[in-house]
N, C-alpha and C positions, 0 to 999 in steps of 0.2 A: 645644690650644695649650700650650705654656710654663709652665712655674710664671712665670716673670720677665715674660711677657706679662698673664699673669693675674692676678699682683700690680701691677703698673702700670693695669689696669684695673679693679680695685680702690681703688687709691690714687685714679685720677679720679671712680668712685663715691663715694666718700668726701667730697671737694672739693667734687662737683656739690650732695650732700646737704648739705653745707654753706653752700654759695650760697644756696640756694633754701630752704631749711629743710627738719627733717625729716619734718616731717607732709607739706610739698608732694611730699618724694623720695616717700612712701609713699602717699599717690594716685596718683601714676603706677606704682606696683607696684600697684597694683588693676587700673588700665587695662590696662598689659601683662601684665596674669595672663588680665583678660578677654579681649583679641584672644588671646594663647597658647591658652586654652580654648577659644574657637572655632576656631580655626586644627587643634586637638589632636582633636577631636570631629568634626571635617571629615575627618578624613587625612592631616593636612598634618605630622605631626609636634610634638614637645614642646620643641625648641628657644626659642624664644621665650619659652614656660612656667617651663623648666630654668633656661634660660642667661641670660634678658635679664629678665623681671621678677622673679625669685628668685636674678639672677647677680650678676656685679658691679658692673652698670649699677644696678640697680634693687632689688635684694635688701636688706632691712630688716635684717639683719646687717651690711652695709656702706654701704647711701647713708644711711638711718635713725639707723644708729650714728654715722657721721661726723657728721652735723647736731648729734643730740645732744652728741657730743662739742663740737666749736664754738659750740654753744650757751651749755655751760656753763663753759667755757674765755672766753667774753667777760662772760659772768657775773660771774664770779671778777675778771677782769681791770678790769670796771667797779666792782666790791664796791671793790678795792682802793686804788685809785686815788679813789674816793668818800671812803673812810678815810684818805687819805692828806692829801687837802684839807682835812678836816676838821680834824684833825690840823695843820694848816698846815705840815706838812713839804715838801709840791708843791701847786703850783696845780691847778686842777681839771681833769682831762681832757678830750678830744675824744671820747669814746667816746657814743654814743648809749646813751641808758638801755634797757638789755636786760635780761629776765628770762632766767636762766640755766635755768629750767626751762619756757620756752614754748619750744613746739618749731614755732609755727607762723609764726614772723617768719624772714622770709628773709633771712640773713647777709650778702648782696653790700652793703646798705649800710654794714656796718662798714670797710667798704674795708683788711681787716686779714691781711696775709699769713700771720702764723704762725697766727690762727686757721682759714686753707685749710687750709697747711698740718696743724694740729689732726685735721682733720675727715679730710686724708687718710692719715694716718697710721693713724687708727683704722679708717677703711675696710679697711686691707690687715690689721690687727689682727683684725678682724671676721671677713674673710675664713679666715685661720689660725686660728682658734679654734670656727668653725662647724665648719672641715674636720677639726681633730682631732675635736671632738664625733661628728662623722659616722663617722669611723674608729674611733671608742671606742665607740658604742652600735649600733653596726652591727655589735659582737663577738656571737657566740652565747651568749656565759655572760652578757651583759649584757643590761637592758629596754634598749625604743624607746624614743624621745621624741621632742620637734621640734627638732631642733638649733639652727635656726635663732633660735628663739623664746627658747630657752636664753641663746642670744647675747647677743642684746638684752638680755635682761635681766639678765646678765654683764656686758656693759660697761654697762650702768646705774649696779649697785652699783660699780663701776672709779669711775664719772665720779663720783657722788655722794663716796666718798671722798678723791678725788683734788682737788678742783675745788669741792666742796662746804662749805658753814658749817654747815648747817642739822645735820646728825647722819643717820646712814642713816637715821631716821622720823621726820625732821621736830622743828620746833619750835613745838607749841602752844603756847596761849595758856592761861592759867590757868585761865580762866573756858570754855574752850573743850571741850566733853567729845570723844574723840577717835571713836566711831561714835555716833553720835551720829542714828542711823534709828529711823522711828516703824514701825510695823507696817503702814498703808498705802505708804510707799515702798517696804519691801520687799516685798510684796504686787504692786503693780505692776511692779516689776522681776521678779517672777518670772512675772508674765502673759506683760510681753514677750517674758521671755527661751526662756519653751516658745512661746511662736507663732514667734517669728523661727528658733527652731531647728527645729520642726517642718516648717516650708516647706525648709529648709534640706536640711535632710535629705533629702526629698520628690524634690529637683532634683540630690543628691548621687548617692543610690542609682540616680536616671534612667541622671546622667552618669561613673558611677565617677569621681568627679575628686575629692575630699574638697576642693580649697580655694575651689571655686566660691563659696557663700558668704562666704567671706574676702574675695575679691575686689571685692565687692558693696560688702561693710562698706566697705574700704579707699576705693573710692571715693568714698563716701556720704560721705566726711569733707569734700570741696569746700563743706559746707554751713555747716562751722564757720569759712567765712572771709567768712560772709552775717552774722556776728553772732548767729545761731542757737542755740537752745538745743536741740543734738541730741545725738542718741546717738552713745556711740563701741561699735558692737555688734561687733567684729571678732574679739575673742576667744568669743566667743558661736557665731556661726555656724561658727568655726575648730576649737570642741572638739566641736560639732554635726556636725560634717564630720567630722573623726576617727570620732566614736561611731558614726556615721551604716555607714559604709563597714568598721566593725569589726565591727560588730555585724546590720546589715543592718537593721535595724528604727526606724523613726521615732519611735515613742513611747520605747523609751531615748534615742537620741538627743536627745529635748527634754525628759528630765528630766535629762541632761547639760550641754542647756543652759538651764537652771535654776541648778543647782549653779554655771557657769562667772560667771553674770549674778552671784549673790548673793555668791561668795566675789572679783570684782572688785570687789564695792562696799567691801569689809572692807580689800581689799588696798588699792585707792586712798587709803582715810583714814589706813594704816598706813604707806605708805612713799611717796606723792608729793601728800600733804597740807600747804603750809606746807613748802613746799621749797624749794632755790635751784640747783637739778638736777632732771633728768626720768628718772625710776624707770619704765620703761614694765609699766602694771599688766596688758595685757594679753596682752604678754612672757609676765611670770606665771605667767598663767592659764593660757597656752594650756604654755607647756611643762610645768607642774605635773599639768594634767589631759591631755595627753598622755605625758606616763609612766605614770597612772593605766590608759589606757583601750588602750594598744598595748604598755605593759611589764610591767602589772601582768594586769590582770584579762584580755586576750585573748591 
């Protein structure tokens, strides 16, 4: 299609992720990654895969990024208006209290155009900036990485600047130390993080597909709208998948993802800790340890 088609669908990725929020855009990029991988595995083709849960529709570079974006854009706009009352310079607003860094409230009840708006703007932003990364690390003289994951966490720090109070790493509390893990938390996250990558891998190598476990995690997030206390394991299975399919062998692969589990727990206390924006740490991980493991070392 169009660039002008394909930014227009982009711009409604962006809106939709905004409506619905962005953790809900990004289950349904698990889902249609899952029916794309069957449908890809079958014969049927990678469209689905390529274009709709990693396209415009559904691509965490754009329906992801716009939620975030609108997220922290009513954020801001509820911060200010809050301060403003207080202030007694205006009455108090109509805005419903939103945390600018929960990405899992769905924005249709703000009933608020320009924050659509917001969301769709950055979708087509998302969109341009995955595509130059793709054209820039796709050069010979340059390493791989995950473009997409890059993104994210590009307009992360964008939105945190932009739209944020808190400073790109948060505003502890005095008394608050900022990693603050005993040796048994980290000790269990690294159990998990080799068991979940080791199966991972297991079904990666089966399937040459590196994001099969991605799509797993991505789903598994539905559980955090039960009030649950679960795992966000996506960048786990995501650098497990990479290593997995680079490497060929499963035991790297789940001491990869070890490394991907322990260095998001350091990354989440350091940048979307006590925040008023969402720094997505698994972004992070996966593009940090994807140039690692496809620009560096293979």
């Amino acid at each position: 299609m169009s660039l002008a088609i394909t930014l227009v669908a982009a711009f409604g990725g962006g809106v939709f992720g905004a409506l619905i929020g962005g953790t809900t855009a990004f289950i349904f990029t698990g889902i249609l990654a899952l029916t794309g991988i069957v449908i890809a595995v079958s014969g049927g083709g990678n469209i689905i895969l390529t274009q709709v849960a990693f396209g415009p529709f559904f691509g965490p570079h754009i329906a992801f990024v716009g939620g975030v974006a609108a997220a922290a854009y009513v954020g801001r706009k509820n911060a200010v208006e809050k301060q403003a009352a207080e202030e007694k310079v205006v009455s108090a607003g109509t805005l419903p209290d939103v945390n600018g860094a929960d990405t899992t409230i769905p924005l249709f009840k703000i009933k608020d155009p320009v924050m659509l708006l917001v969301g769709g703007v950055f979708g087509i932003l998302g969109y341009l900036l995955n595509d130059f990364y793709s054209l820039t690390f796709n050069l010979p003289t340059l390493a791989r990485i995950d473009t997409i994951a890059l993104t994210v966490a590009t307009f992360g720090v964008i939105c945190r600047l932009v739209f944020g109070r808190s400073g790109l790493t948060g505003a502890f509390p005095e008394n608050e130390r900022r990693f603050n893990f005993t040796g048994t938390v980290l000790m269990f996250n690294a159990i998990w993080g080799f068991a979940l990558s080791a199966v991972v891998a297991y079904a990666v190598i089966l399937l040459n597909i590196s994001s099969f476990g991605f799509a797993i995690s991505a789903v598994s997030l539905i559980f955090l709208y039960f009030g649950l206390e679960f795992p966000v394991s996506h960048h786990v299975s995501m650098v497990a998948g990479y290593a997995a399919l680079a490497f060929g062998n499963v035991w790297i692969a789940a001491v990869f993802g070890i490394l991907a589990v322990i260095t998001g727990e350091y990354v989440q206390r350091f940048v979307n800790t006590h925040v008023d924006t969402h720094l997505d740490m698994p972004a992070i991980i996966i593009a940090s340890w994807s140039f690692v493991i496809l620009g560096v070392i293979s």
